[in-house]
N, C-alpha and C positions, 0 to 999 in steps of 0.2 A: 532443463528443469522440468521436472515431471509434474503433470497439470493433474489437480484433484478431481476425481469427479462430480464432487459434491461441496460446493463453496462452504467454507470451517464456519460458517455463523448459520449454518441450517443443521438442525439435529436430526436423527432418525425417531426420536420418540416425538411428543405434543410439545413436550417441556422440557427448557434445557436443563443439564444437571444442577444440581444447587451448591454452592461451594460451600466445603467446612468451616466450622470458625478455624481450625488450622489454617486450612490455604488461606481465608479472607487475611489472617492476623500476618500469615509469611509476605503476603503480596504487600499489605499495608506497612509491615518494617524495611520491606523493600523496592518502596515506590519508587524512586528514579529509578531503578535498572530494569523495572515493570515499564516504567514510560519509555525510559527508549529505545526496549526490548519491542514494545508496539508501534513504536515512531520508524523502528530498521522495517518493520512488516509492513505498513503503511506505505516507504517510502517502494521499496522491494514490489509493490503491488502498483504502485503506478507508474513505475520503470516499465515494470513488465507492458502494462496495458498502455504508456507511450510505443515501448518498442512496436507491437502488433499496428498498431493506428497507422505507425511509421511505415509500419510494412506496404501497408494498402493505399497509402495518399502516393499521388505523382511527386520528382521530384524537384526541384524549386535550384536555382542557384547561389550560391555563396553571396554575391553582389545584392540579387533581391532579399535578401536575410538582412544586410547591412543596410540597405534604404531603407527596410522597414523601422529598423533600431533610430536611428540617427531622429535627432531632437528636429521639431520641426520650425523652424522659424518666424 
């Protein structure tokens, strides 16, 4: 996956652009597939930034994964 170099919530101008009442009216008759059209990129973005985290911690074994989980009595 090819990394932006410019994180998509910072604009090049002061201000970001302003939406049309078109786009506002399209987004608003089509709000679920607007939500989880931003819920995929959400999740899509902290996959990613697990995976990296994942990259650079030591790693742990299967066993101490389980003892952590397990209910403590």
């Amino acid at each position: 996956m090819k990394k932006l170099s410019t994180p998509l919530f910072l604009f090049p101008s002061p201000q970001p652009p302003v939406p049309s009442p078109q786009s506002l009216r399209l987004i608003h008759d089509n709000r679920k597939e607007v939500s989880e059209f931003l819920a995929e990129i959400i999740e899509d973005v902290a996959m990613e930034q697990a995976i990296a985290e994942g990259e650079t911690t030591k790693l742990v074994s299967r066993e101490s994964i389980f003892q952590l989980l397990e209910p403590k009595a």
